[in-house]
C-alpha positions in Angstrom: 51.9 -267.0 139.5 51.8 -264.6 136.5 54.4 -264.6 133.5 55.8 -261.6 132.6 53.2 -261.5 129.3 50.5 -261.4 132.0 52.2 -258.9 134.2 52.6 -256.9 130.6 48.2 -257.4 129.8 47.9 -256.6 133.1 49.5 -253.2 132.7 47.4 -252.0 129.7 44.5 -252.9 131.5 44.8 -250.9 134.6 45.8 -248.3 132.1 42.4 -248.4 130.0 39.9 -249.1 132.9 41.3 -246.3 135.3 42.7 -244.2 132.6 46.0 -244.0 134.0 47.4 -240.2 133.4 51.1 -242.4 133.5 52.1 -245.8 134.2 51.7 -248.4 136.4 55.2 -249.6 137.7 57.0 -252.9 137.6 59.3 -252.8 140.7 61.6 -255.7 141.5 64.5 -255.6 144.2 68.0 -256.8 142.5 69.9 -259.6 144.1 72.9 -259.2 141.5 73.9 -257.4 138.3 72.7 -260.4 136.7 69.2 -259.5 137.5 69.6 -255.9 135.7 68.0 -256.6 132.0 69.6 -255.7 128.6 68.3 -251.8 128.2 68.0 -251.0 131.1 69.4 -247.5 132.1 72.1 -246.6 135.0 72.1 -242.9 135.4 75.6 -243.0 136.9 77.2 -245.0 134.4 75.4 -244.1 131.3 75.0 -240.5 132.0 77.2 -239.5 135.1 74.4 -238.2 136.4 72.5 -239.3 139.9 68.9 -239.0 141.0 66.4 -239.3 144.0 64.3 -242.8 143.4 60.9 -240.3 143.1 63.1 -239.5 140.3 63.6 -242.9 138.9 60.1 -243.7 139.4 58.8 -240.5 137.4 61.4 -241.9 134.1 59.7 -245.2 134.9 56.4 -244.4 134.8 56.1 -240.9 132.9 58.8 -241.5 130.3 58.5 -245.4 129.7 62.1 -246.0 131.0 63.4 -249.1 132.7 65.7 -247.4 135.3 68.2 -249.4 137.7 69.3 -247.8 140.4 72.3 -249.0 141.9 74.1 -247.2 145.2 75.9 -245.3 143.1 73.0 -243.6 140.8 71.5 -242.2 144.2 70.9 -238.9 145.1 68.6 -239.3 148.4 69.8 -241.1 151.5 66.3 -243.1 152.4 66.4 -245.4 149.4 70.4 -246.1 150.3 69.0 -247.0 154.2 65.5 -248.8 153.2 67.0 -250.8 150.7 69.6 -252.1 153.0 72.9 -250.4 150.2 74.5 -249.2 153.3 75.1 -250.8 156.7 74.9 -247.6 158.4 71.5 -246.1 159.0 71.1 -242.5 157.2 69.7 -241.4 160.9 70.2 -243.6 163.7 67.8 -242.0 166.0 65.3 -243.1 163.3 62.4 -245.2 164.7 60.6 -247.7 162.2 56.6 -246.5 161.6 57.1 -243.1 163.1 56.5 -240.2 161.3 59.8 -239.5 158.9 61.1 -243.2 160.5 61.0 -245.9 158.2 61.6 -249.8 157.7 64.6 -251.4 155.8 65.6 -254.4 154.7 68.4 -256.5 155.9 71.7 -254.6 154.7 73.5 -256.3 151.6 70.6 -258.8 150.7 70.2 -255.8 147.2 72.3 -254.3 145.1 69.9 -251.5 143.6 66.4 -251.7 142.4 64.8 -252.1 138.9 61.9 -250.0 137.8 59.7 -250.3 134.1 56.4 -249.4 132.6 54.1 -252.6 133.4 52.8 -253.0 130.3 56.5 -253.5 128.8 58.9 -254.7 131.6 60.6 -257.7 130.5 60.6 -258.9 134.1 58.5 -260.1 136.8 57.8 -257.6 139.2 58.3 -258.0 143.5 55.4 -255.4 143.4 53.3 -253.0 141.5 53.1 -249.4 142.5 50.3 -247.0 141.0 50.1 -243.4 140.9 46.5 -242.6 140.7 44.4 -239.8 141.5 41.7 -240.2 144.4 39.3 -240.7 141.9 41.0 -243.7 140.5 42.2 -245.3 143.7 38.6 -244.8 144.9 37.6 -246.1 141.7 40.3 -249.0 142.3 39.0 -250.0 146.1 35.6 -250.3 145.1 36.8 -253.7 143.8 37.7 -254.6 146.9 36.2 -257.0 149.3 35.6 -256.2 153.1 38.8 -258.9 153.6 41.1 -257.6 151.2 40.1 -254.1 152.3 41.7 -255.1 155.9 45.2 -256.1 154.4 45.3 -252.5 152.9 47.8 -250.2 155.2 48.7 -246.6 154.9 51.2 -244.0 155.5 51.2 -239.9 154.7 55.2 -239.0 156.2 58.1 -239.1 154.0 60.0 -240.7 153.2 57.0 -242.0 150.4 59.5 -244.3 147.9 60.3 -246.8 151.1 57.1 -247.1 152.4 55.9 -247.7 149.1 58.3 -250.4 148.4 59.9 -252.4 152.0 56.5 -252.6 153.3 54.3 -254.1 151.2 57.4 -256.6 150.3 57.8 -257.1 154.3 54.5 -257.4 155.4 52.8 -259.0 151.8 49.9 -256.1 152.5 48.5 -253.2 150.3 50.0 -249.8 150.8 48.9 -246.5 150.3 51.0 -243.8 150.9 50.9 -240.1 150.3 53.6 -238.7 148.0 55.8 -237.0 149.9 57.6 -233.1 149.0 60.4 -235.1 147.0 57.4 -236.6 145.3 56.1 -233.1 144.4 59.3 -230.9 144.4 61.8 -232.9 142.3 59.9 -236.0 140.7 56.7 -233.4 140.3 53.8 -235.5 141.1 50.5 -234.0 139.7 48.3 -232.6 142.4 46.0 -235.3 143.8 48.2 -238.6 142.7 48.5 -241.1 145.2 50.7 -244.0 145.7 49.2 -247.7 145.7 51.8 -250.7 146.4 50.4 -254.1 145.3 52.3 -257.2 146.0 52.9 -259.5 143.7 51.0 -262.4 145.4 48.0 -260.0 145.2 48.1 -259.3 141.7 46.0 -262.0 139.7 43.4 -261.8 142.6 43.1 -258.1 142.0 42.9 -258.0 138.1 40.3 -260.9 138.5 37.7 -258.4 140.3 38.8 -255.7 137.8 37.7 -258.0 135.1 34.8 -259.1 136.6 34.0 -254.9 137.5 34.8 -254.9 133.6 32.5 -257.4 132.1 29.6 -255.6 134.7 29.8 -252.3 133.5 32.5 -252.1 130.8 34.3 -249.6 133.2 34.5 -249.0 136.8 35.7 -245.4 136.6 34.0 -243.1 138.9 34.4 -240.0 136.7 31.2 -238.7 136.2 32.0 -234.2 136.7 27.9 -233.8 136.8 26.4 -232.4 140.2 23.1 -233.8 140.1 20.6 -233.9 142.9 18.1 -237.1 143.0 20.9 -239.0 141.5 20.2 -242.7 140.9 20.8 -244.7 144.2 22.8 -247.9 144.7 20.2 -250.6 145.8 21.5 -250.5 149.8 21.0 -247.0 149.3 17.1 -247.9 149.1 16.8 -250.3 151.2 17.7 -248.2 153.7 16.0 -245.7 152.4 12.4 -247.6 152.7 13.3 -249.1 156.5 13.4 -245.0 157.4 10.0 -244.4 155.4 11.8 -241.7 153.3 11.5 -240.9 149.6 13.7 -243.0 147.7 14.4 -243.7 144.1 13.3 -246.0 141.6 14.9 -249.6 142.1 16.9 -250.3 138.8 18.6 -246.9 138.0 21.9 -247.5 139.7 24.2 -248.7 137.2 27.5 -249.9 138.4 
């Protein structure tokens, strides 16, 4: 497994090959105060002040905060549910995987959860969660392989912050998840962010094929804003292309 220095390179390097508009996150699920680091910043104790865990993620990964949020520093009832603070359920028609239900873990096994900027957490992280724009998680995917692509899942109801976090750590999967409107309304996510959970078994495999995607082509951003028609085509583009007996392009343009 990674050290926190690799966690830390592997931060800056999503950063610069997606260009990252903020953050990725270092998220890890705290057993005791013990596990809070030196620094780290309690909104109800330091402040007297509570937030939603949107919030706490937008100080994370906007401000370059580490945030712990404890029971207390809560201002949203999901997180207090999903992260098993509370014995009793927030709703308790609530079903698990519907829309606005959602998993939990098993009450009292966390305190709170601790949130930094991957490039400087001075932890390991449980799981990575990414805000990206669809043209950097599309961008992100393409590294994928057809396998890993079937241990991606997905959810678009609130409440976002727990299916971003008990799931993946449940279920050891990739999770995508729309930003829900406590996501837009109070933490103010940008129009066209996403949410990407990577666990933290998944990690080194991922950065390997970013690397690899790196050493290719330098970048793998898809950011090109040009419209342009005859545009160079991929080489199963072609190949296709030729089995129809249609024009096609020239083999060797594509550049990936």
């Amino acid at each position: 497994m990674a050290d926190i220095k690799e966690f830390n390179e592997y931060g800056k390097t999503l950063v610069q090959f997606l260009g990252m508009r903020t953050s990725p996150l270092a998220v890890k699920m705290l057993v005791n105060e013990d596990d809070i680091p030196e620094g780290a910043y309690r909104p109800r104790r330091d402040d007297g002040i509570h937030y939603a865990q949107c919030q706490a993620f937008a100080l994370s990964r906007r401000d370059k905060r580490m945030v712990a949020m404890l029971k207390e520093d809560n201002w949203c009832p999901a997180p207090i549910t999903a992260f098993g603070l509370d014995e009793r359920l927030e709703r308790p028609d609530m079903v698990p995987g519907k829309a606005f239900g959602y998993y939990r873990f098993e009450p009292g096994r966390y305190i709170g959860i601790l949130t930094a900027p991957l490039e400087t957490a001075p932890f390991v992280p449980d799981l990575v969660l990414m805000y990206p724009t669809t043209n950097q998680l599309q961008s992100l995917l393409s590294t994928f392989s057809p396998e890993e692509g079937e241990q991606i899942e997905s959810h678009f109801f609130a409440p976002s912050c727990t299916y971003a976090v008990v799931n993946p750590m449940i279920d050891g999967k990739y999770w995508i998840v729309l930003p829900d409107p406590g996501e837009t309304a109070r933490a103010v996510a940008d129009d066209g962010e996403m949410m990407i959970s990577i666990p933290q078994a998944k990690m080194e495999g991922m950065m390997m094929r970013i690397q690899e995607a790196q050493a290719r082509a330098g970048t793998f951003r898809m950011d090109a804003r040009l419209m342009q028609h005859d545009f160079a085509q991929p080489p199963h583009y072609i190949r296709a292309f030729e089995m129809w007996g249609m024009e096609h392009d020239t083999p060797g343009r594509f550049k990936m």
